[in-house]
Steps between C-alpha positions, in 0.01 A plus 500: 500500500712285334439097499850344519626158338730265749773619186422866555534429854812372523649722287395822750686270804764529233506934443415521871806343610731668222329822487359570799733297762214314634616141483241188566592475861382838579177455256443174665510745848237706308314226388493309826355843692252573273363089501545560932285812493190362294535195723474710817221692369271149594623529866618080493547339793703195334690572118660184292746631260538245224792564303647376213877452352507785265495879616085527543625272820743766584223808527325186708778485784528848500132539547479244764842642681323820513192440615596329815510798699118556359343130496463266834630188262716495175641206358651441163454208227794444307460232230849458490778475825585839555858476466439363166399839366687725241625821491268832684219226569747272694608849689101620578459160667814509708354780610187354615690248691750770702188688593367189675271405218330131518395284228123365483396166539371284241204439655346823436102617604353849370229663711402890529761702578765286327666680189692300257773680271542312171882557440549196295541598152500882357415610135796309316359156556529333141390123633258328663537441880613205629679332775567706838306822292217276427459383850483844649250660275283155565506665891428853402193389336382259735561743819352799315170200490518512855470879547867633464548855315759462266683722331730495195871631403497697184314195280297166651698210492459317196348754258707666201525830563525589100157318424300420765564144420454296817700141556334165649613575844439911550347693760150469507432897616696729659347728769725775441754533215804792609669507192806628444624873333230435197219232465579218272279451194354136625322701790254592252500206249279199598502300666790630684295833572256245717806391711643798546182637737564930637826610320699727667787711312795540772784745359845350591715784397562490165508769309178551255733655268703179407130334412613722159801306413279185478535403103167444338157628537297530787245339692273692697235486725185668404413699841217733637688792513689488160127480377389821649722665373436404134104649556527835589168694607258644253580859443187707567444628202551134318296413140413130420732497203790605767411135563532347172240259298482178477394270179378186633491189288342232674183273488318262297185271509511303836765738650337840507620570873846464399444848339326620789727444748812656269273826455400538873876441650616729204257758630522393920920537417439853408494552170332710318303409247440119392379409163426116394537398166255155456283315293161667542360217697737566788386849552228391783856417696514846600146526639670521830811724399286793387806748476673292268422563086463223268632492102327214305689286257258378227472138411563191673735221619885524591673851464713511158666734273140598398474698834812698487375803310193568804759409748757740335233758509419423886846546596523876419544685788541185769812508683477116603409164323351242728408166283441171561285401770215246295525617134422290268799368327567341159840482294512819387479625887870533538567665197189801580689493869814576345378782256366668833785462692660728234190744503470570891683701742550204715338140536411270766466162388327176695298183463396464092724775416811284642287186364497658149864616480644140632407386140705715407798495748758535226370843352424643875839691570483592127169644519584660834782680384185705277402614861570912570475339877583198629242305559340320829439163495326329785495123515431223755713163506293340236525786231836597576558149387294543195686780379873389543446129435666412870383215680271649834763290756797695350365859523380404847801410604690850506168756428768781485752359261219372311313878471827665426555249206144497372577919518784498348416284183170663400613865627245569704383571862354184621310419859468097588245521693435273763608466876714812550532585095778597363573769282797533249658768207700462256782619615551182783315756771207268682307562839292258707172608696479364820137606507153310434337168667336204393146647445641627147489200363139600357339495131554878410773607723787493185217710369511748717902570489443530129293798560722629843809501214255672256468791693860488636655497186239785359607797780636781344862579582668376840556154630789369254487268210340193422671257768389739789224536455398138440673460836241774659216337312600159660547604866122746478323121401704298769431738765167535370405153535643528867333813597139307353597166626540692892123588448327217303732227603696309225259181426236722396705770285397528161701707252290869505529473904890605390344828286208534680625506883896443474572770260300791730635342813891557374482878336296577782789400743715678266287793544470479083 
């Protein structure tokens, strides 16, 4: 599904109305009737509209006009006089009024059964609340406090619906979020995803079609059902090498389980064979990961050019790279990380790996280009910083535009990881995953999506290129983590509870 900007947004009002005769009045109809219908779903005995100037107010008086015949009580909120209203949103609250409809009173109390629409601002707010606006989110937040159920138009008031960005004065949470046609990408960017509570997608008749006359690349959301279909059952007469092998490089003195958890997630995300490639002192790592094989590099101290001609030799015959988690790194890390970019199929790349090549940020899209496959890169916040020399506050700021960017200049696939990661190509193509909770945040668990893309990328034939399936590698870790958090609870999650009882609770869901 795709994740629309307030730009993208408008521009679909635009085709709907010349293409498709569907002006904004009769969207705003649309609009209204779907916000009425989630509303009614909650059986309220009392509903406050609160509507604002701009045409998010106009689905609000529509909603509230409409559900009248439903709801004991409606009133509306209008932060400015009704009659001083422009164009289709001074027409939806004329409306309101010749249907009998009466405007709250300041003074308002929440309380079970209330419902509170939040029609004040929609996805094109570019400024921070204030004045009459201000005022009226101040009294969605404080009756929600009091028990209210509220429930959003399209975006919460005062969040950016491009990044997630939230201003001083914003909804604190939604209840319910109908948005409108196509979710909006600050749904699912924090911390506008913690405003925006349920999210419900409510079709308002335009056509899907005209979503491809939208200049640029897409956004999409990473769902469920776009991820079955990427992991199609195991034929019965299947061989582990239908399954690909992965070359793990990963480990050092101090970080051992690093390894460990790469090879068992490689091996729990069904590949099918799983070699790692350490210095010999790591090989008690795989103790507990009997199934996996182990290639030792002689000597000691950092990885270096010294190491490419075993590595070279360990790559023959592995369909994936996976390198990075705790090697020991030195300054001629980069440079041996570059040489087996070249060598393998395809690479995954996190922690020292992305730590080794950020000394070398000029030479990365150079060496990349070397690649027969583009390669994988998997940061969080703090790398990703590493690696393109941007301050952390700036790539926060718009995750998408900053992962498309960092994509785009090294010519790579590249996953920021973090609250809802975000994955970008080359090519200006990125996708957000709305999936994962807070019990990630665990030593190990980057780990463990190092060896989930391992085996991804390693599967023989099927599944696309490069950018899908780092998307498909993303969503199996998120949902993961969520199927292990359900069972352990989040607090005590530790990174292997995502390999170890996440992975076998998904594919067994999936019946894979």
């Amino acid at each position: 599904m795709r994740l629309l900007t307030a730009a993208e947004q408008r521009e679909l009002d635009r085709l709907a109305a010349a293409e498709a005769e569907l002006p904004t009045r009769v969207l705003m109809e649309s609009a209204g009737a779907a916000v009425a219908r989630a509303v009614a779903e909650h059986s309220p005995r009392k509903v406050v509209v609160f509507c604002g100037p701009g045409n998010n107010g106009g689905d609000g008086s529509v909603a509230a006009r409409l559900l009248r015949d439903a709801v004991p009580e409606v009133y509306a909120w209008y932060t400015r006089p009704p009659e001083q209203l422009k164009d289709d949103a001074a027409l939806a609250a004329k409306a309101w009024r010749a249907a009998g409809g009466q405007e709250a009173k300041r003074t308002l109390r929440g309380g079970p059964g209330v419902v509170l629409i939040d029609a004040v601002f929609g996805s094109g707010l570019s400024r921070p609340p204030d004045g009459a606006e201000a005022e009226a989110i101040r009294a969605l937040n404080a009756a929600r406090e009091r028990g209210a159920l509220l429930v959003a138009v399209d975006v919460p008031s005062g969040v950016d619906s491009d990044t997630g960005h939230v201003y001083p004065v914003h909804i604190a949470r939604a209840d319910v979020t109908v948005t409108l046609h196509a979710p909006k990408r600050g749904l699912y960017l924090h911390p506008g995803a913690d405003c925006a509570g349920r999210i419900a997608v409510a079709p308002i008749g335009i056509p899907r079609a005209l979503e491809e006359k939208l200049a640029g690349p897409a956004c999409e959301l990473i769902d469920e059902d776009w991820a079955l279909a990427q992991f199609p059952r195991r034929q019965r007469n299947a061989h582990k090498n239908d399954f690909g092998h992965v070359l793990v490089v990963a480990g050092s003195a101090g970080k051992s389980g690093a390894a460990a958890l790469v090879c068992e997630a490689a091996l729990r995300a069904g590949a099918g064979l799983v070699t790692l490639a350490a210095r010999p002192e790591i090989a008690p790592a795989l103790h507990g990961v009997p199934e996996a094989m182990f290639v030792p590099l002689p000597g000691s101290g950092p990885l270096s050019l010294a190491d490419l001609p075993p590595l070279r030799e360990a790559l023959k015959g592995k369909t994936a790279l996976a390198v990075g988690p705790g090697i020991p790194r030195g300054p001629e890390t980069g440079p041996l990380i570059a040489e087996l970019v070249s060598a393998a199929e395809v690479t995954v790349l996190d922690a020292d790996a992305l730590n080794a090549l950020a000394e070398h940020r000029d030479r990365i899209a150079e060496w990349f280009r070397r690649a027969p496959t583009r390669p994988l890169l998997t940061p969080h916040p703090g790398e990703f910083s590493r690696l393109t020399g941007e301050e952390s506050e700036r790539v926060l700021s718009d995750r998408v535009e900053s992962t498309v960017r960092a994509a785009q200049r090294f010519g790579a696939c590249v996953a920021l990881k973090g609250a809802h990661t975000v994955i970008a190509d080359p090519e200006g193509s990125s996708a957000i995953c709305a999936a994962g909770n807070p019990g990630m945040a665990t030593a190990g668990s980057g780990d463990v999506l190092t060896g989930i893309a391992g085996a991804v990328l390693a599967r023989r034939g099927g599944m696309g290129g490069t950018a899908e399936r780092a998307r498909l590698a993303v969503f199996l870790h998120a949902t993961a983590g969520d199927l292990a958090a359900s069972e352990m609870g989040e607090t005590p999650l530790v990174a292997s509870d995502i390999a170890r009882t996440g992975l076998p609770r998904l594919f067994r869901r999936w019946g894979r």
